[in-house]
C-alpha positions in Angstrom: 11.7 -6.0 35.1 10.0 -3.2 32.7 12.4 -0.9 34.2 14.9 -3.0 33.5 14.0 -3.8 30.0 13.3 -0.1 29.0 17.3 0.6 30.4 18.3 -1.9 28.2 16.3 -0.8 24.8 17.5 2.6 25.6 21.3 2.0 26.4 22.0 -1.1 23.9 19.1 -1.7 21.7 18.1 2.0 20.2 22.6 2.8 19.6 22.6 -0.9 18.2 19.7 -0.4 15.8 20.8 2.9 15.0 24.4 2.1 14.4 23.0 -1.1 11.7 21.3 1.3 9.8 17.8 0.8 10.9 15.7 4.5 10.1 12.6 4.3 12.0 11.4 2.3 15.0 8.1 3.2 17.4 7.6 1.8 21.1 4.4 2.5 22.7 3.0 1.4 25.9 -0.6 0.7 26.9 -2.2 2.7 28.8 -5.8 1.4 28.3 -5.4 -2.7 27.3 -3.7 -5.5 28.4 -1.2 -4.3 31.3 2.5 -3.9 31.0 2.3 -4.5 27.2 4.8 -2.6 25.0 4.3 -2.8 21.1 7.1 -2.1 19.0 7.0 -1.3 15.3 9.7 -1.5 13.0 9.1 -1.1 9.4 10.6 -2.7 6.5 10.4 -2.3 2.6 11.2 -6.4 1.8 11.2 -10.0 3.0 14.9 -9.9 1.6 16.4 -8.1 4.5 15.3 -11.2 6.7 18.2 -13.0 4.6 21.0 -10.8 6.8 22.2 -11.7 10.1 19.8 -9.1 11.7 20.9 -5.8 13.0 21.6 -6.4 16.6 24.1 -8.9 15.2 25.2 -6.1 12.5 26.2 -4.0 15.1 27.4 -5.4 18.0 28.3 -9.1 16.2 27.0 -12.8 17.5 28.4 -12.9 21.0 27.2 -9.2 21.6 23.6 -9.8 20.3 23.3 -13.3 21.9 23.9 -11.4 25.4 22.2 -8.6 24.7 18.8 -10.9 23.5 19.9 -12.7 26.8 19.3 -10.0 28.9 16.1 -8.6 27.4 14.7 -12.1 27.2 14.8 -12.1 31.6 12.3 -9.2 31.0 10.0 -10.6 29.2 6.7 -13.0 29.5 6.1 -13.4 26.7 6.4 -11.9 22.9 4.1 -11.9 19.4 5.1 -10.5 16.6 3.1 -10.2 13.2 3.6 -8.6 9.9 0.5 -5.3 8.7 0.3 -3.7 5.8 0.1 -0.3 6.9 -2.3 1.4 2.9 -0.4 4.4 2.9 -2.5 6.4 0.6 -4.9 5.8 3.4 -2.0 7.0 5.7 -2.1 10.9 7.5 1.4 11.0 8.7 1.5 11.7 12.6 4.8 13.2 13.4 5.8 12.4 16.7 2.2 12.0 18.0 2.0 10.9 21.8 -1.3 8.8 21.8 -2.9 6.4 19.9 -5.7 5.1 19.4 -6.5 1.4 17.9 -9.5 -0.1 16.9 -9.1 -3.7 15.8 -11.7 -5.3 13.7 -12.4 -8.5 11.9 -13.7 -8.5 8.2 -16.2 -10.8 6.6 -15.1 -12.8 4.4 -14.5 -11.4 1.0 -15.4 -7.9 2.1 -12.7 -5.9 2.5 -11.9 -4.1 -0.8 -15.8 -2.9 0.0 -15.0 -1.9 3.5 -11.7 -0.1 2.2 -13.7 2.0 -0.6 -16.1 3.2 2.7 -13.4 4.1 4.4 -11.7 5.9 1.3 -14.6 7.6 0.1 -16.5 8.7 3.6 -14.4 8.5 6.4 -10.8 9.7 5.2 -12.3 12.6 4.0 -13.3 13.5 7.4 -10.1 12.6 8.9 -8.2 15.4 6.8 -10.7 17.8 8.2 -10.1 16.6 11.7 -6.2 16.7 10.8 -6.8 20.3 9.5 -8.9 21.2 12.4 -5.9 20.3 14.9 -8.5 17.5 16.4 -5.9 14.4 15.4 -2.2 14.4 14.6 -2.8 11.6 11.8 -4.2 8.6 11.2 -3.8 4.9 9.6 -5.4 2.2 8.0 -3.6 -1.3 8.4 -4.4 -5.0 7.4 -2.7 -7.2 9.8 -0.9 -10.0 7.8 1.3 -13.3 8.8 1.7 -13.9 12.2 -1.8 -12.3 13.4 -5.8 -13.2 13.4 -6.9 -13.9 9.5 -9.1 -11.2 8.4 -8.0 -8.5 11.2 -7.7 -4.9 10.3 -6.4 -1.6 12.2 -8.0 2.2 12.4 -5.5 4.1 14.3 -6.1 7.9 15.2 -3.0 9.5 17.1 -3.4 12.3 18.9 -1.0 14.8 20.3 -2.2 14.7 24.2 -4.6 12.4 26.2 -6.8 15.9 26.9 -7.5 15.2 23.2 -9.8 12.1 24.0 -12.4 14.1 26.5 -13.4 16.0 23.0 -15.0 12.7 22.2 -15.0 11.2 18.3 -13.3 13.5 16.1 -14.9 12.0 13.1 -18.2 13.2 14.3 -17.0 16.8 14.9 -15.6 16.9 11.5 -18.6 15.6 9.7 -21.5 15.1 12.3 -23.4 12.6 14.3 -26.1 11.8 11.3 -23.3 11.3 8.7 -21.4 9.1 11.2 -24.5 7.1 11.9 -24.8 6.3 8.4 -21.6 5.3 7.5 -21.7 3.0 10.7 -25.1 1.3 9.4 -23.1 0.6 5.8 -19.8 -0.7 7.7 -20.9 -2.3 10.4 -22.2 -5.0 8.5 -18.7 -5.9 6.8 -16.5 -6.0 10.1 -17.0 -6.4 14.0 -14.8 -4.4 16.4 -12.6 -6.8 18.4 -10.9 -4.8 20.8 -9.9 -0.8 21.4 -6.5 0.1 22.8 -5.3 3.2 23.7 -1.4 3.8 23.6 1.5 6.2 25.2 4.4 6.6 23.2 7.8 5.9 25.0 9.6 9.1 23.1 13.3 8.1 24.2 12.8 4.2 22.8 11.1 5.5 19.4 13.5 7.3 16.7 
């Protein structure tokens, strides 16, 4: 069934998407995580565009997309789908990046404007240098919203091979273990790490 699924987001869903206007769209697949779990990401600029007919229906019209979501529905267990606020002056664009790597975390309550101005103050800084050093491709910072856990966050670091991973943290070569250490003692008292995934990005389903 995922081989069947992939045929169909690559022969009908990507031309459909494309042809309603839609600009960006990113499949990836897990490679370390839950098994035979692919997460798609599709931004959007406003709650308005809800208010169309959506753009499989756009495109191929209500008949088309009925049978089309028909088809892909055989495919799938099951789905989840949840709204983040990606901060983009947090944001070192990727490019076409083919790994990532997630961290999920949970916030205390009322904490994370202070976790933010950590991560804005000691740990992006860093990340440019790893960017400039070649040891990322980019990076995010994300606030999951409706739809997911209350009070989950996202650190992504993408990188542009898996080879990239054996060079361990690429925070620490930018700025060292000891300086590491102690921004870990200040934020690891505002959020707990939940979970780490590791992701493979399915290049002919992303556009």
């Amino acid at each position: 069934m995922i081989t069947e699924w992939q045929d169909l987001q690559r022969t009908e869903v990507v031309p459909a998407l494309k042809k309603a206007g839609i600009k960006e769209r990113q499949v990836w697949a897990n490679s370390v995580g839950n098994g035979f779990e692919f997460t798609v990401l599709t931004p959007f600029e406003k709650w308005a565009l809800m208010d169309g007919p959506g753009p499989l229906v756009t495109a191929l019209g209500a008949e088309g997309a009925a049978r089309l979501n028909a088809n892909l529905r055989r495919c799938i267990e099951v789905t989840r789908t949840f709204m983040t606020n990606r901060i983009d002056n947090l944001n070192i664009a990727p490019g076409n990046a083919l790994v990532m790597r997630t961290v999920v975390r949970r916030i205390q309550p009322g904490k994370m404007q202070e976790y933010q101005g950590i991560y804005r103050a000691e740990v992006f800084p860093g990340l440019q240098k790893a960017k400039a050093a070649g040891t990322i491709a980019g990076s995010t910072f994300a606030v999951r919203g409706i739809g997911a856990q209350a009070g989950e966050f996202t650190t992504t670091e993408y990188f542009n091979k898996f080879a990239d991973l054996d060079a361990g943290s690429p925070l620490v070569a930018a700025i060292g273990q000891d300086a590491v250490d102690k921004i870990n003692a200040k934020a690891n008292l505002l959020a707990t790490t939940v979970q780490t995934i590791v992701r493979r990005r399915v290049a002919d389903l992303s556009f």
